[in-house]
N, C-alpha and C positions, 0 to 999 in steps of 0.2 A: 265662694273662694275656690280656686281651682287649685290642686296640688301642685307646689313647687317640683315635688320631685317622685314623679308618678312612674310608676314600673312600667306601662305602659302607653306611648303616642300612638294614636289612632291620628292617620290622615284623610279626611274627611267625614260630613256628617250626615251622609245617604244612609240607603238601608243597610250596606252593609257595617258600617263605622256605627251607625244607634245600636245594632244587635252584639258589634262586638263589646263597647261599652259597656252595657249591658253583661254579658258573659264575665267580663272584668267585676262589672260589683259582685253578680253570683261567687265568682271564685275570689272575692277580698283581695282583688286586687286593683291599684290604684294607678288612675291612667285620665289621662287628657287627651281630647278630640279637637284638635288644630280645623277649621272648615275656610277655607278661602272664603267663598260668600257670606253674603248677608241673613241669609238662614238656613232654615234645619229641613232635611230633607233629598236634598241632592237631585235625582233625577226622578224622585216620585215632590211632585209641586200642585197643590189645589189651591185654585184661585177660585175668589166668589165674583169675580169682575163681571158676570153674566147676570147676576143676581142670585146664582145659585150654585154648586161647588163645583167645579169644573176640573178633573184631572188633567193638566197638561203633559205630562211625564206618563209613568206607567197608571194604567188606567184597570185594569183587570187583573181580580187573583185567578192568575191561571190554573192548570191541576190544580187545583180549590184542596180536591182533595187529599195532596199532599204538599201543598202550600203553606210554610207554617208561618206565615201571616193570615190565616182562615180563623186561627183560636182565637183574635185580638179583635177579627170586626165583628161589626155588628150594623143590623140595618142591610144587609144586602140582599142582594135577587141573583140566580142563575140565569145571567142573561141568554143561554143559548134555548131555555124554557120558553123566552118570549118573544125572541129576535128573527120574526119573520124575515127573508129577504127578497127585495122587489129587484131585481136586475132589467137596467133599459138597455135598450138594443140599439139605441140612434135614435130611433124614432117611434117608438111603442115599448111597453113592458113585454117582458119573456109570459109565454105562459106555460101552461106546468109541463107539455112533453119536453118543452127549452129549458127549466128549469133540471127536471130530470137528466138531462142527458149533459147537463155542465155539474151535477152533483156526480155522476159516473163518468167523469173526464177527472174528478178530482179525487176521487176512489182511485181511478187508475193513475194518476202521478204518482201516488202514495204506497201505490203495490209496485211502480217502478223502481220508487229508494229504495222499500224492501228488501226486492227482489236484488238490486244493485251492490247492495251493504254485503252479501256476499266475497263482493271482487276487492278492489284495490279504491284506495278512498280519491275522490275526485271531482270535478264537476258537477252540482245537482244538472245540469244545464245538460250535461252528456249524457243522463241517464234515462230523460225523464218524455215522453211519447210529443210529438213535434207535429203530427199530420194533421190529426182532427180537427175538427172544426173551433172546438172549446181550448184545445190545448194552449193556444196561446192568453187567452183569460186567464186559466188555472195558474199556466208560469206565473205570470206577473202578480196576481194574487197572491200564491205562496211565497214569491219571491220579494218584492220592490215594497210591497203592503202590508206584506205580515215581518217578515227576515227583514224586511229596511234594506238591502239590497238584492241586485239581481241575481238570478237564478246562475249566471255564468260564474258568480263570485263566493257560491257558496259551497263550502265542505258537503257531500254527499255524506259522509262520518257525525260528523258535527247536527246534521239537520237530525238522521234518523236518533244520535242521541237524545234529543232536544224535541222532540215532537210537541208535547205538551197537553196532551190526550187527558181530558177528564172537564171537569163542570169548569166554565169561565164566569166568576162574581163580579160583579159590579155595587162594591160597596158606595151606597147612597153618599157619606160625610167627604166621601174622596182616598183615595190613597197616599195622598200627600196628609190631611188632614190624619190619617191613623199615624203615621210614622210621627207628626208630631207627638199625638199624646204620647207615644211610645217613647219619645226622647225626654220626656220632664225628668226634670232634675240631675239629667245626667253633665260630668264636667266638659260641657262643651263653651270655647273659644269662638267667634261668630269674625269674620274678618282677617280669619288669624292665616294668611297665606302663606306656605313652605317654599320655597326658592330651592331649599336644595338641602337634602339629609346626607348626612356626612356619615358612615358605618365604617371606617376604618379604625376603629377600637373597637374595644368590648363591647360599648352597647351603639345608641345612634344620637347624634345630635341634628334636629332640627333648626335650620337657619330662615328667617324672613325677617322682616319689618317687625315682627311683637321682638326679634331678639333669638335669643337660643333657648331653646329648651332639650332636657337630656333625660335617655330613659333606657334602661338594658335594651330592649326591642321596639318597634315601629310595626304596626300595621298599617297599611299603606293602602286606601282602598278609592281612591281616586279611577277613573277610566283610563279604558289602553290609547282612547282618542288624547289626552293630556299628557301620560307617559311617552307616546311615539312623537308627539312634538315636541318634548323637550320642558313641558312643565311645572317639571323637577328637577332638578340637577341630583344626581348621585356621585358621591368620593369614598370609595373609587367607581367608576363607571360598573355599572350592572355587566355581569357577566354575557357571554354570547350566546347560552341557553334563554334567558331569562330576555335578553333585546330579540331574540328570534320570536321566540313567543309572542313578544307585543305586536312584532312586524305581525305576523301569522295571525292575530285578532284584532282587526280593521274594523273601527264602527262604521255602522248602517246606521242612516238618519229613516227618521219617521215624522214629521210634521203635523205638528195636529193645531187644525183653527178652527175654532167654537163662536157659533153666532148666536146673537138672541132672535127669536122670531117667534109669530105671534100664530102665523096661518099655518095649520096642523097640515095642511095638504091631502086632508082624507087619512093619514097615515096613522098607525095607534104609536104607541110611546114604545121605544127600545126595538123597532122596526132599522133593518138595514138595506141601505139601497148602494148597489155596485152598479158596473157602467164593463158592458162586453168588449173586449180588447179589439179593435177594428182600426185597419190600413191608417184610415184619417183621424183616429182615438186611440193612441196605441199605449197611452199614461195616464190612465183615468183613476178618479179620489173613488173614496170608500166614505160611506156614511152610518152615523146614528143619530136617529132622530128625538127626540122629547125623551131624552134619559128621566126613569122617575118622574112624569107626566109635565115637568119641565118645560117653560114656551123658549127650548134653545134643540143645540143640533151639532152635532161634531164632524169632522170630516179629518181621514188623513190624507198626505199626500208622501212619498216612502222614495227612498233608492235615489236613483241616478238625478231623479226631475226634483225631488227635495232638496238632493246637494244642490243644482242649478238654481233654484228660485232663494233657498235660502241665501245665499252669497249675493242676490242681488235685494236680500233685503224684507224687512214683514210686510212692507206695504206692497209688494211683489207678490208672495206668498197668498196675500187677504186678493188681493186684484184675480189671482188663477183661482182660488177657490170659490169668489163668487161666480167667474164665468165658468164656472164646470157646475155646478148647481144651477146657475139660468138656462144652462144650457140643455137643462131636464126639466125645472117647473117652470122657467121662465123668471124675469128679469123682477127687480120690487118685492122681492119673499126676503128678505135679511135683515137685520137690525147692525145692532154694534157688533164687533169682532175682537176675537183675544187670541193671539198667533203664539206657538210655543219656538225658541229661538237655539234650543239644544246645536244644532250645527255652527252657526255662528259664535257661541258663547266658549271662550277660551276654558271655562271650569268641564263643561265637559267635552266640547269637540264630537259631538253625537249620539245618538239615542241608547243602542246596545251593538253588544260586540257582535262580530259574525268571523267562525272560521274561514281564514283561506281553503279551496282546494287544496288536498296535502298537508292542510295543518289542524287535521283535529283534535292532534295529541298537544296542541298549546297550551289548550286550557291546564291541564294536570302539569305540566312544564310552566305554567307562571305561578302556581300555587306551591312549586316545591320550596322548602323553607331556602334562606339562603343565608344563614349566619343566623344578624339580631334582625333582618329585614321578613316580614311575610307580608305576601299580596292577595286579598280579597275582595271579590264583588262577584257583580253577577258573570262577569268573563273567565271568574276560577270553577263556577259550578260548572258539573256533567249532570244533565239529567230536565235544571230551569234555567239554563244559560239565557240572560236577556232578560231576566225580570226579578223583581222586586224580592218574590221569595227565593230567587237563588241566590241573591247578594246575600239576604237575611241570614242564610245557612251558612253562606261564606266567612261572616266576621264572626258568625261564634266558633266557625272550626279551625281560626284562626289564633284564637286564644287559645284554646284546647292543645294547640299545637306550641304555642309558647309555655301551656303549665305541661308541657307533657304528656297530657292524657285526652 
């Protein structure tokens, strides 16, 4: 039985909404988790459609170790320990003096934010070395495949705070799979869509289809892709600090399609294979192969060419991923396909946030309280902006901030 009359609404049931929940029991206070979808989890989802646990959503505990989803798994491997990478060049694998010298092209992007973070916040795309031979791999890499968008589109501020330097985990049961266990028993609502919180009193009332529900405060932890389109309605409208901010944190999609497949290819398990940025290649996926000796394979596809393929569809999406894989081991290596739909799906509207140029300071300007309303997730963290454990820190600091302390 959920509480009729809960001190606190949580808007959605991601990681940041389970951890603030959560915070809520620690501090005895009683509170309801409204989640538009059909379950629990949000943008961290493990599917076993492969046969085996598949993270479609966030996939790795990043800085592991200051990740505070690291204390809860169990079962995992430091991937970057085993993750060999094979990069092809068109038409043969790199070998190691090629290898080396696109490792020290991506040394050097990295001492250009640096070095950049200095001046005035702006462009990664203006700061970052354009001549070299690798240079254009590395953008696109750090930008469209990791960032979910391009390098032209991203805060120079925002990137160097957000770096995310330390061990990457790759928990075996999934990350979707942990956030469930992590939500048992808590008061969550499955179905239960917000249309529009009403804060023009004292506390907030929640309106949709369950009805209304009323609570002194709202935490509100939905994405800025769902707020900028209007997936909420607010009475009174959100102030112009607070609609800037969203404008200024623009989701970047990341596309992730997982095959089963039987033929190893010669390759050992948690091996990565990239693809060199070239005139007639100039959008190439990223791969992992045989997670946890698994006979499957994941690929992303990030940025501009994600938004394009995804709006025309999964069977669009599954069609580019297997010709950018034929198009390295050749044609008959794939089984079944499981396409993650994050860009088209109206609950979130895209993967994770990414600063505008000139808008680093959003993030801390969406999280300032605003009355009975506070917003958390992974686009209020500075530090893991974009992942799982930054949302997780966001809903407990979120409470913390309604009891005052």
């Amino acid at each position: 039985m959920l509480p009729t009359n809960p001190d606190v609404l949580i808007i959605g049931a991601g990681a940041a909404g389970i951890s603030a929940a959560r915070e809520c029991g620690a501090r005895g206070l009683g509170c309801v988790v409204l989640e538009a979808g059909p379950r629990i989890g949000g943008r961290c989802h493990t599917t076993h459609a492969l046969g085996a646990p598949l993270d479609l959503g966030a996939t790795w505990l990043h800085a592991a170790d200051r990740n505070p989803l690291t204390a809860f798994a169990t079962d995992t491997i430091d991937h970057d320990t085993v993750r060999e990478r094979h990069l092809w060049m068109g038409h043969r694998w790199a070998q190691e003096p090629e290898l080396a010298a696109l490792e020290a092209a991506e040394q050097a992007f990295h001492d250009a934010l640096d070095a950049a973070a200095a001046g005035p916040d702006r462009a990664v795309a203006s700061v970052i070395p354009h001549d070299g031979p690798w240079d254009a791999t590395v953008a696109y890499w750090e930008g469209a495949q990791i960032q979910a968008r391009e390098v032209t589109e991203l805060s120079l501020y925002d990137q160097v705070a957000n770096g995310l330097e330390g061990p990457n985990l790759l928990p075996r049961q999934g990350i979707g799979t942990l956030l469930l266990g992590l939500a048992a028993g808590l008061p969550i609502r499955l179905g239960a869509a917000v249309d529009r919180l009403d804060w023009s009193g004292p506390g907030v009332v929640a309106h949709g289809a369950f009805g209304r529900l009323e609570a002194p405060v709202a935490i509100v932890t939905v994405s800025t892709g769902v707020l900028a389109a209007g997936g909420i309605g607010f009475t009174p409208a959100l102030p112009a600090s607070h609609q800037q901010a969203i404008h200024d944190l623009p989701m970047g999609l990341l596309t992730k399609i997982g095959f089963s497949a039987t033929d190893r290819l010669g390759i050992p398990p948690f091996h990565g294979v990239r693809r060199r940025v070239t005139a007639d290649h100039p959008r190439p996926m990223s791969w992992v192969l045989w997670p946890f000796d698994q006979d499957m394979l994941f690929g992303f596809m990030g940025g501009a060419m994600a938004w394009e393929l995804a709006a025309a569809g999964g069977a669009a999406c599954e069609a580019a991923a297997r010709g950018e894989f034929a198009s390295i081991f050749g044609s008959g290596r794939l089984g079944r396909a499981v396409v993650s739909d994050w860009g088209e799906n109206p609950l979130f509207r895209g993967a994770y946030s990414q600063a505008r140029p000139g808008g680093a300071g959003a993030r801390a300007a969406l999280a300032e309280p605003l009355g009975p309303l506070r917003f958390a997730g992974e686009a209020t963290h500075q530090g893991l902006a974009g992942t799982a454990g930054g949302a997780w820190l966001e809903g407990a600091r979120a409470v913390r901030s309604v009891a005052g302390s």
